[in-house]
N, CA, C and O atoms as a Tinker XYZ file with bonds, in Angstrom:
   380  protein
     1  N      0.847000   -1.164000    0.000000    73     2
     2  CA     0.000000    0.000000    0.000000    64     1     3
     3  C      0.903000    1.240000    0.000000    63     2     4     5
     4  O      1.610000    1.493000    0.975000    81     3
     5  N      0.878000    2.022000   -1.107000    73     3     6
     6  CA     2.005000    3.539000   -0.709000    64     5     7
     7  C      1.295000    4.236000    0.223000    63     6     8     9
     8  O      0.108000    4.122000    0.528000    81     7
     9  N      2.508000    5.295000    0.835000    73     7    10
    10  CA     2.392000    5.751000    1.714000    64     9    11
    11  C      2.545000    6.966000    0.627000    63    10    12    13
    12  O      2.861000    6.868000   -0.559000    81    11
    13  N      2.194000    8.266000    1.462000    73    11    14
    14  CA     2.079000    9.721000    1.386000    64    13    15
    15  C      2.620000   10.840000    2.066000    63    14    16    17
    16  O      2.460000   10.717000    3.281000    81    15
    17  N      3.310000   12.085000    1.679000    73    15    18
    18  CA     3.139000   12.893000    2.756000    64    17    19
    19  C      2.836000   13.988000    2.722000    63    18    20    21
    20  O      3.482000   13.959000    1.674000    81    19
    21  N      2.505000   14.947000    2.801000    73    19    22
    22  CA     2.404000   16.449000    2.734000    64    21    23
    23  C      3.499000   17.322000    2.501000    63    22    24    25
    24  O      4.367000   17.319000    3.374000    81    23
    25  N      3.681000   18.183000    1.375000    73    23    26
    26  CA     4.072000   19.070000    1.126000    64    25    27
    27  C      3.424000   19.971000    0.543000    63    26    28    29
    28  O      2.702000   19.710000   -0.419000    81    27
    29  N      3.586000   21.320000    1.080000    73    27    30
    30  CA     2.831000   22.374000    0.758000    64    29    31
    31  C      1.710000   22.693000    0.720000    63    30    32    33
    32  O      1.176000   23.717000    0.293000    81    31
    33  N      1.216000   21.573000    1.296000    73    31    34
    34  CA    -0.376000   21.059000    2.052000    64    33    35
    35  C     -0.984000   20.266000    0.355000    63    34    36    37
    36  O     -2.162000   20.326000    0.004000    81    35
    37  N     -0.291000   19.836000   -0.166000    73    35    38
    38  CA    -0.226000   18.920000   -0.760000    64    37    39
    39  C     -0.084000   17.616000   -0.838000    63    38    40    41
    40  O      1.120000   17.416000   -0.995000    81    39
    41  N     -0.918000   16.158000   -0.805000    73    39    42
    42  CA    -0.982000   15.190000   -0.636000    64    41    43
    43  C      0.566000   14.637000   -2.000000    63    42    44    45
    44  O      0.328000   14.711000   -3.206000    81    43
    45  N      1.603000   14.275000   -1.624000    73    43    46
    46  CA     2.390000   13.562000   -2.566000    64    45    47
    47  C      2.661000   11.831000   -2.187000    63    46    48    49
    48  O      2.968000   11.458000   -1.055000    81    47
    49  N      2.540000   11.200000   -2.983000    73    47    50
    50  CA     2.613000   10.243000   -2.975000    64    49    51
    51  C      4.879000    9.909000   -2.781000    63    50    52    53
    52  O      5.764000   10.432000   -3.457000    81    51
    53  N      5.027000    8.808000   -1.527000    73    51    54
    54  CA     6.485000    8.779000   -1.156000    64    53    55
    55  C      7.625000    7.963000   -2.727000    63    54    56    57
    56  O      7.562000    6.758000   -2.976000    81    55
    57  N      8.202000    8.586000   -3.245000    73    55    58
    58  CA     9.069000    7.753000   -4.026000    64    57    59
    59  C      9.627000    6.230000   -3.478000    63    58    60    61
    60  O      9.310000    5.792000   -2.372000    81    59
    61  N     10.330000    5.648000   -4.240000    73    59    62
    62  CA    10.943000    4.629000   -3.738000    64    61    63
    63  C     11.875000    4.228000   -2.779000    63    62    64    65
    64  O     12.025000    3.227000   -2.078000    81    63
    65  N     12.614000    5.568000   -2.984000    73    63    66
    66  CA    13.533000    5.430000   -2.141000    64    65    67
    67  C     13.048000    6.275000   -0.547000    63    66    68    69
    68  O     13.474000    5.832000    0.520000    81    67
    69  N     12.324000    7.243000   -0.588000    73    67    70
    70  CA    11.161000    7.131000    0.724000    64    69    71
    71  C     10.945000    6.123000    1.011000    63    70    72    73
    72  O     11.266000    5.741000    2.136000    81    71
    73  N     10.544000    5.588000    0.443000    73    71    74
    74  CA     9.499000    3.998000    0.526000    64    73    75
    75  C     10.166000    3.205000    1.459000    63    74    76    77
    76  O      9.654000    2.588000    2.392000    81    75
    77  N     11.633000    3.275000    1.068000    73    75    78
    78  CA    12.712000    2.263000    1.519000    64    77    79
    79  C     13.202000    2.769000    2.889000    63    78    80    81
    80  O     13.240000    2.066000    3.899000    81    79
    81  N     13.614000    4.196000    2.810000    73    79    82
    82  CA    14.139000    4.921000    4.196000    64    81    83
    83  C     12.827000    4.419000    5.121000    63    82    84    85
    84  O     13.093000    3.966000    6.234000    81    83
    85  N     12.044000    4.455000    4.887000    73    83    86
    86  CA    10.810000    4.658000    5.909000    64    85    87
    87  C     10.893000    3.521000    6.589000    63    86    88    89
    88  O     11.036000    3.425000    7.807000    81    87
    89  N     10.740000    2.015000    5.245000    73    87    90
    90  CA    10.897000    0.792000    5.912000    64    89    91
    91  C     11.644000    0.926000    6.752000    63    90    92    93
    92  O     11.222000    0.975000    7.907000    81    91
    93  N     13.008000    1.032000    6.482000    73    91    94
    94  CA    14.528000    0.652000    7.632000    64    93    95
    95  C     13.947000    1.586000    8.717000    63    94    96    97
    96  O     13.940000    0.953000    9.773000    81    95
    97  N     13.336000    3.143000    8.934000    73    95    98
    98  CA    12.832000    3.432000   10.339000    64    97    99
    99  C     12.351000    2.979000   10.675000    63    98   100   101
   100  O     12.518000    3.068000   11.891000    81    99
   101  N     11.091000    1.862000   10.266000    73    99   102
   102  CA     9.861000    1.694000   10.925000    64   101   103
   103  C     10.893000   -0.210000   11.014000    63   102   104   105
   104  O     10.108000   -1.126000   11.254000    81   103
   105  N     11.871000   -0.506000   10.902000    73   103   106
   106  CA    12.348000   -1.937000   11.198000    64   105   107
   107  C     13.018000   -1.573000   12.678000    63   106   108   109
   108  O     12.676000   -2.143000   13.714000    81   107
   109  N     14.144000   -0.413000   12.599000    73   107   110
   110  CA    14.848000   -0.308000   13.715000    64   109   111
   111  C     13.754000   -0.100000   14.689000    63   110   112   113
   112  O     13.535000   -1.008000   15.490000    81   111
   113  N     12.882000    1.215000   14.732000    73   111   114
   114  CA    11.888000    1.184000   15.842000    64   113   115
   115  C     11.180000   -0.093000   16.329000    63   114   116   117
   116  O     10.680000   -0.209000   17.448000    81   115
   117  N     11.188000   -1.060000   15.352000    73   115   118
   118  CA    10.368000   -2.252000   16.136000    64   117   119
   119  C     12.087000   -3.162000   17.010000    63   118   120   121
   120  O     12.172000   -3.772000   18.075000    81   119
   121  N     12.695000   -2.983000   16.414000    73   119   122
   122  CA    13.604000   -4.001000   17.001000    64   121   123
   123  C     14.114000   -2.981000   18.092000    63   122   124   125
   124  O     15.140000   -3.568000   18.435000    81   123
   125  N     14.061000   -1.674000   18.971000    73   123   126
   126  CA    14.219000   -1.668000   20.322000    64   125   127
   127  C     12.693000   -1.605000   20.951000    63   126   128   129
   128  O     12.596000   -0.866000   21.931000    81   127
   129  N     11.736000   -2.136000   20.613000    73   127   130
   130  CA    10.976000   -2.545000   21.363000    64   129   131
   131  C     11.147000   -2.540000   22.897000    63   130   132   133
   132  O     10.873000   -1.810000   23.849000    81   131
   133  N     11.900000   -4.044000   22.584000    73   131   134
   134  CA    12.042000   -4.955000   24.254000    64   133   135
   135  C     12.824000   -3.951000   24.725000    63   134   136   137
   136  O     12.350000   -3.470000   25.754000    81   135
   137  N     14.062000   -3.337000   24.292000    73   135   138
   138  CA    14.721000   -2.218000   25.032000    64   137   139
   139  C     13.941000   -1.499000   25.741000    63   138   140   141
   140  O     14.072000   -1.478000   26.965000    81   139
   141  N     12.699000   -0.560000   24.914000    73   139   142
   142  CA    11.951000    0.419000   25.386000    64   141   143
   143  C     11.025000   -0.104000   26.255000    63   142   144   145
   144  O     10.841000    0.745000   27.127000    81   143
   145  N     10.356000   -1.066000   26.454000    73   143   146
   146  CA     9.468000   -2.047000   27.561000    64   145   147
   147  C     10.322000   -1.952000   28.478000    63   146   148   149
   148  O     10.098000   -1.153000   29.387000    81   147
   149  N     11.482000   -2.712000   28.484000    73   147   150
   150  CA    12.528000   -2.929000   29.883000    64   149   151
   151  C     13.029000   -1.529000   30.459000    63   150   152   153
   152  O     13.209000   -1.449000   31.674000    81   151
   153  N     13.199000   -0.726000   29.867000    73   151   154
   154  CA    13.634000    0.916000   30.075000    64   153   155
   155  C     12.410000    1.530000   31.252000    63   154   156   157
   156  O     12.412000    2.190000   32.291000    81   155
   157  N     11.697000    1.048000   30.612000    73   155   158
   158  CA     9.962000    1.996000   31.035000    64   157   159
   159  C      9.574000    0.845000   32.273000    63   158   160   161
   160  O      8.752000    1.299000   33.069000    81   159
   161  N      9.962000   -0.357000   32.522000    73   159   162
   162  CA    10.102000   -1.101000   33.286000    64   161   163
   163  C     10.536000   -0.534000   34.680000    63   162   164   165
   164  O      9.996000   -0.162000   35.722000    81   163
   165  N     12.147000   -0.700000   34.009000    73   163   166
   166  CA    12.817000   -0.203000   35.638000    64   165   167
   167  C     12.886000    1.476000   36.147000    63   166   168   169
   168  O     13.463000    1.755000   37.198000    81   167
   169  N     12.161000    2.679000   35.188000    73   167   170
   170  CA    12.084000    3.471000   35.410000    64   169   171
   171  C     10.386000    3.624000   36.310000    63   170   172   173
   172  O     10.183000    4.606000   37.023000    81   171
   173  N      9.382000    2.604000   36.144000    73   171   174
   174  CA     8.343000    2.721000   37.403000    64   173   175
   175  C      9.300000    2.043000   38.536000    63   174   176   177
   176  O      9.565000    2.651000   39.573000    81   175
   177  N      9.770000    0.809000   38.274000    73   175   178
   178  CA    10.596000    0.645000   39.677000    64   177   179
   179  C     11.129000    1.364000   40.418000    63   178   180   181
   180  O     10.831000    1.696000   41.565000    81   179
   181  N     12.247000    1.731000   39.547000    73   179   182
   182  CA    13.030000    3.234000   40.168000    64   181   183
   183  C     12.240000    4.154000   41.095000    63   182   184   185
   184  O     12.535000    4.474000   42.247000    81   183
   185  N     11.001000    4.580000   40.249000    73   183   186
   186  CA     9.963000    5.146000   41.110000    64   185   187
   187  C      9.348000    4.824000   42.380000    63   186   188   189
   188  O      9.139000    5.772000   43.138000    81   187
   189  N      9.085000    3.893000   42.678000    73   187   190
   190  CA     8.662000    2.559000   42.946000    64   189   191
   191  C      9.554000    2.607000   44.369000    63   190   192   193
   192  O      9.081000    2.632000   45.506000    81   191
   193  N     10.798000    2.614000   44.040000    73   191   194
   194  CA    11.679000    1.985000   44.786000    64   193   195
   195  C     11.934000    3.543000   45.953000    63   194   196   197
   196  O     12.318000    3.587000   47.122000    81   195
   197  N     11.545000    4.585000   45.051000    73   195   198
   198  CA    12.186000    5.784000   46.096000    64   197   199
   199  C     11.275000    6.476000   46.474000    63   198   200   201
   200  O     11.540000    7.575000   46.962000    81   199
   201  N      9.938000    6.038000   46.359000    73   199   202
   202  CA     8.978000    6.077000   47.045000    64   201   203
   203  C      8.847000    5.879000   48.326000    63   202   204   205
   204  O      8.134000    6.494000   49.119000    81   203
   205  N      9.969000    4.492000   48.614000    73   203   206
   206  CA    10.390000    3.616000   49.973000    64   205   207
   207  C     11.370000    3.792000   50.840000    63   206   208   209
   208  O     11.391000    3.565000   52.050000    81   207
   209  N     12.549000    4.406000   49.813000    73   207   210
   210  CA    13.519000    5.087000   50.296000    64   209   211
   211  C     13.597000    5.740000   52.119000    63   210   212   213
   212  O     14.651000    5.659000   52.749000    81   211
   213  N     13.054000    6.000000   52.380000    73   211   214
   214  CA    12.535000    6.641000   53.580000    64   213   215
   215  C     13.090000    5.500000   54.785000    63   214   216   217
   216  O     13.969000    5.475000   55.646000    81   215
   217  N     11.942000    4.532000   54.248000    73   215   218
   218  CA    12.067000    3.047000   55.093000    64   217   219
   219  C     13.558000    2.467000   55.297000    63   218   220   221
   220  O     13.952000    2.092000   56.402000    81   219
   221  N     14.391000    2.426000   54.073000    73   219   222
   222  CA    15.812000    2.321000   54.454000    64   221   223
   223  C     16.715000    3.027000   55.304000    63   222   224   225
   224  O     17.823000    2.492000   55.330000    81   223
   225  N     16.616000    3.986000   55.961000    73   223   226
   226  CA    17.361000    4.866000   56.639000    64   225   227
   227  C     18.314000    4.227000   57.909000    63   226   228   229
   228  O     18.179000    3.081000   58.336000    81   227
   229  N     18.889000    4.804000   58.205000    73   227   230
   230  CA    19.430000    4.063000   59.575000    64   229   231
   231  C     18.780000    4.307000   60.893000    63   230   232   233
   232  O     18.935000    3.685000   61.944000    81   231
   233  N     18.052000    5.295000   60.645000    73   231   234
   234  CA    17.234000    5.387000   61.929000    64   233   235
   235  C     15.849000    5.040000   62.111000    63   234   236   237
   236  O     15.119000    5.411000   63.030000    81   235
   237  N     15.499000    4.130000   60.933000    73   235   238
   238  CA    14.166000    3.581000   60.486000    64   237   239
   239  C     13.831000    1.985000   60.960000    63   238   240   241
   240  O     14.591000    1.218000   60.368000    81   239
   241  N     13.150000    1.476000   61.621000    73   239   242
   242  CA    13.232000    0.261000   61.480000    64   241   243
   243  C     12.510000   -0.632000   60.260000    63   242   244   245
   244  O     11.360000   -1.020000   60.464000    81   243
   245  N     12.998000   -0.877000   59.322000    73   243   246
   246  CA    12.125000   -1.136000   58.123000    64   245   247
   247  C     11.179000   -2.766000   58.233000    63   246   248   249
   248  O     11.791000   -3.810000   58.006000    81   247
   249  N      9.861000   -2.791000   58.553000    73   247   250
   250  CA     9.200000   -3.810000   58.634000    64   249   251
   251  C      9.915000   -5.373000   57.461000    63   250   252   253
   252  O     10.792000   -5.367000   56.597000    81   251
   253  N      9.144000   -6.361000   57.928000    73   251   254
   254  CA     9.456000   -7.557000   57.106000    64   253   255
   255  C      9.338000   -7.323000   55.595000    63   254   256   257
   256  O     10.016000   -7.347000   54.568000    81   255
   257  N      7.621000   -6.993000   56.206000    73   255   258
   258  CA     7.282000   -6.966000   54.301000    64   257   259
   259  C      7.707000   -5.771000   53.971000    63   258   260   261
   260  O      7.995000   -6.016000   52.800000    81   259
   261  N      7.930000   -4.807000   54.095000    73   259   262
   262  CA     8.602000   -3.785000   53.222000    64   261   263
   263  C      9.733000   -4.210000   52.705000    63   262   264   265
   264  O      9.915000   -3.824000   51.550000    81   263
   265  N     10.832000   -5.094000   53.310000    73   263   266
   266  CA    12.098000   -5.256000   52.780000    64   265   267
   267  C     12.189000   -5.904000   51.941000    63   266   268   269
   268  O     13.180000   -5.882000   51.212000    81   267
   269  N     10.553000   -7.193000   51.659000    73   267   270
   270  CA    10.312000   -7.877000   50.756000    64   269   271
   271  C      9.749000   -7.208000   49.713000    63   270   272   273
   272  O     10.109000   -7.623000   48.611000    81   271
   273  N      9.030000   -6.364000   49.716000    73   271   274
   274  CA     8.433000   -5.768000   49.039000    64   273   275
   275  C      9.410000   -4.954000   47.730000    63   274   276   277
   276  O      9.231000   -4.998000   46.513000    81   275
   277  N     10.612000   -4.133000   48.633000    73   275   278
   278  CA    11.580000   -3.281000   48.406000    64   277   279
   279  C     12.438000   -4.207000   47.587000    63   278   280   281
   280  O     13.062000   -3.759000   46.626000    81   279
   281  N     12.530000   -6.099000   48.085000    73   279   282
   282  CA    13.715000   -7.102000   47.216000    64   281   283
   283  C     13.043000   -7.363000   46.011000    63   282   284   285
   284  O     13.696000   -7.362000   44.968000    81   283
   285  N     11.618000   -7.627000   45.996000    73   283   286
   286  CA    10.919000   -8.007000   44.797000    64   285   287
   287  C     10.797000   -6.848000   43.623000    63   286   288   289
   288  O     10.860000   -7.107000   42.421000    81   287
   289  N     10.632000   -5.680000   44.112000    73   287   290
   290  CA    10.725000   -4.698000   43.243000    64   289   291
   291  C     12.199000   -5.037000   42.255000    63   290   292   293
   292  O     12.188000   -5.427000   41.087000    81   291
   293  N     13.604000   -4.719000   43.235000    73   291   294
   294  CA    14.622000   -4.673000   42.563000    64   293   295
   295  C     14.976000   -5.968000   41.177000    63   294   296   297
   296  O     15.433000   -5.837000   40.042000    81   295
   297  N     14.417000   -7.389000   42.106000    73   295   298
   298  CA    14.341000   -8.389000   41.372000    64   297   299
   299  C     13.483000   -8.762000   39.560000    63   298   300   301
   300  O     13.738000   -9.570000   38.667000    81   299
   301  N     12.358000   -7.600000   39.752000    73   299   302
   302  CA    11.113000   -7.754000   38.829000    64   301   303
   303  C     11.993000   -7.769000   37.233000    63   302   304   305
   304  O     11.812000   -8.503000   36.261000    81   303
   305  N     12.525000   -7.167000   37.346000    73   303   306
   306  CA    13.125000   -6.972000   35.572000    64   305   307
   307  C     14.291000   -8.236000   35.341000    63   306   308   309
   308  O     14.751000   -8.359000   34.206000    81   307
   309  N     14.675000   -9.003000   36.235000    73   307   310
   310  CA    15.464000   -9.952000   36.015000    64   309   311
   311  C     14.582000  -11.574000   35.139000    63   310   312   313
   312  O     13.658000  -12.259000   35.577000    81   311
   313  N     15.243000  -11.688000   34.020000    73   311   314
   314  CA    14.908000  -12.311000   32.930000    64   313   315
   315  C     13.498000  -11.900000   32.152000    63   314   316   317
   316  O     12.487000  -12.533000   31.849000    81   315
   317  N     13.878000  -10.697000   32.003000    73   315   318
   318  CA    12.556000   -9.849000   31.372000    64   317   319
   319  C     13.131000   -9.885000   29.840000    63   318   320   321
   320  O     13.372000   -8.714000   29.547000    81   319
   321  N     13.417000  -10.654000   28.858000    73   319   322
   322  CA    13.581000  -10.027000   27.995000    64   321   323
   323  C     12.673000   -9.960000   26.408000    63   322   324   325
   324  O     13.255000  -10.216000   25.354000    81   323
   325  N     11.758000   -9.725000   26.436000    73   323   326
   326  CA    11.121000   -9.520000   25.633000    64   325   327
   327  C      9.711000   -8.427000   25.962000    63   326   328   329
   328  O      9.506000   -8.372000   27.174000    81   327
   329  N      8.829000   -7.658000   25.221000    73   327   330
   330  CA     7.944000   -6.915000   25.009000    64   329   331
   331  C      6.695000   -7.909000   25.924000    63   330   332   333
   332  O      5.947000   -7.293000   26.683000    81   331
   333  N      6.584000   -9.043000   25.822000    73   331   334
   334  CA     5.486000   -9.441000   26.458000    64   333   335
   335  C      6.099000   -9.985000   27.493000    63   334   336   337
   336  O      5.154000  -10.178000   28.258000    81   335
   337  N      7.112000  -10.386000   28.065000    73   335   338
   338  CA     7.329000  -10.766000   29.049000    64   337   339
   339  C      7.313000   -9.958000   30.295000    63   338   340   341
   340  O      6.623000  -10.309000   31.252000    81   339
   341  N      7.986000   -8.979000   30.316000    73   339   342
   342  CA     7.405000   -7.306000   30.591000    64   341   343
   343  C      6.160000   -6.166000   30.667000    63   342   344   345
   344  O      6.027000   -5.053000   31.175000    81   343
   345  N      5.431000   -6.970000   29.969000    73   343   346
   346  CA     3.572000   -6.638000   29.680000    64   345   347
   347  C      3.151000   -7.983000   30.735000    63   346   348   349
   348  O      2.147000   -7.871000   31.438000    81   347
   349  N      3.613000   -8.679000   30.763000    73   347   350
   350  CA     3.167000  -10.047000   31.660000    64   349   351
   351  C      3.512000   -9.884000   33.118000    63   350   352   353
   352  O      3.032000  -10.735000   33.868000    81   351
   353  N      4.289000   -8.904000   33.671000    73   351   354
   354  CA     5.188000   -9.077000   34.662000    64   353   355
   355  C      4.130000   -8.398000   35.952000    63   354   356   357
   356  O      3.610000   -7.294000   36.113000    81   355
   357  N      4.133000   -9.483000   36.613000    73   355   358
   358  CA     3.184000   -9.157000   38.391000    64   357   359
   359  C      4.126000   -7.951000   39.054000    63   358   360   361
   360  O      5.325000   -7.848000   39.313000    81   359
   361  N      3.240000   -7.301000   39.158000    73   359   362
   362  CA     4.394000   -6.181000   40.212000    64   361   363
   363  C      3.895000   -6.411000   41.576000    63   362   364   365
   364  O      2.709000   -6.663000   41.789000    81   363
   365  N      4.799000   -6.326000   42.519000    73   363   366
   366  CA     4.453000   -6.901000   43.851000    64   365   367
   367  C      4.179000   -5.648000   44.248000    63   366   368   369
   368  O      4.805000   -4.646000   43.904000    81   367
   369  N      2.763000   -5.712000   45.351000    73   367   370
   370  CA     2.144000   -5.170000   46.242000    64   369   371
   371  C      2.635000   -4.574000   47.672000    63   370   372   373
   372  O      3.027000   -5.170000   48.675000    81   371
   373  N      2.438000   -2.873000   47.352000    73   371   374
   374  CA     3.021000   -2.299000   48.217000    64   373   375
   375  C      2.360000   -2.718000   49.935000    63   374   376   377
   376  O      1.154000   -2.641000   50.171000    81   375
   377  N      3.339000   -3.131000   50.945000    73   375   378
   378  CA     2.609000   -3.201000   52.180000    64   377   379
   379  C      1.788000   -2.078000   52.677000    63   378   380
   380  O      1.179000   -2.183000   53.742000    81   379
């Protein structure tokens, strides 16, 4: 199916070699996918994690389940590697 784009508020239909650049963008964008899933992953963790921050202190006594809570977080992205495995992934429940 060709693709199109606007110039000059003009509908032009993409040449071939458009045709081709476009493919190779629209190949690389799918192949960091799993990158961008796992990225967006450990950046709610991250979040996640310093949310809790507090609880670690030295003058804090940090409950059971928080520390579990706080290990499972860090653990969650370990053998994540793909787009659905990462869409699949249980996030453990804040105490």
């Amino acid at each position: 199916m060709p693709r199109f784009k606007m110039v000059d508020g003009e509908t032009i239909q993409l040449t071939a070699e458009e045709e081709t650049a476009r493919d190779a963008e629209e190949a690389t964008w799918a192949a960091g996918e799993n990158g961008r899933s796992l990225a967006d992953m450990r950046e709610t963790r991250n979040r996640l994690l310093a949310d809790t921050d507090f609880y670690a202190l030295s003058d804090v006594t940090m409950a059971d389940a928080m520390t579990t809570y706080r290990q499972d977080l860090r653990d969650l992205p370990a053998g994540k590697t793909t787009k659905a495995a990462v869409d699949g992934a249980t996030w453990p429940t804040k105490p």
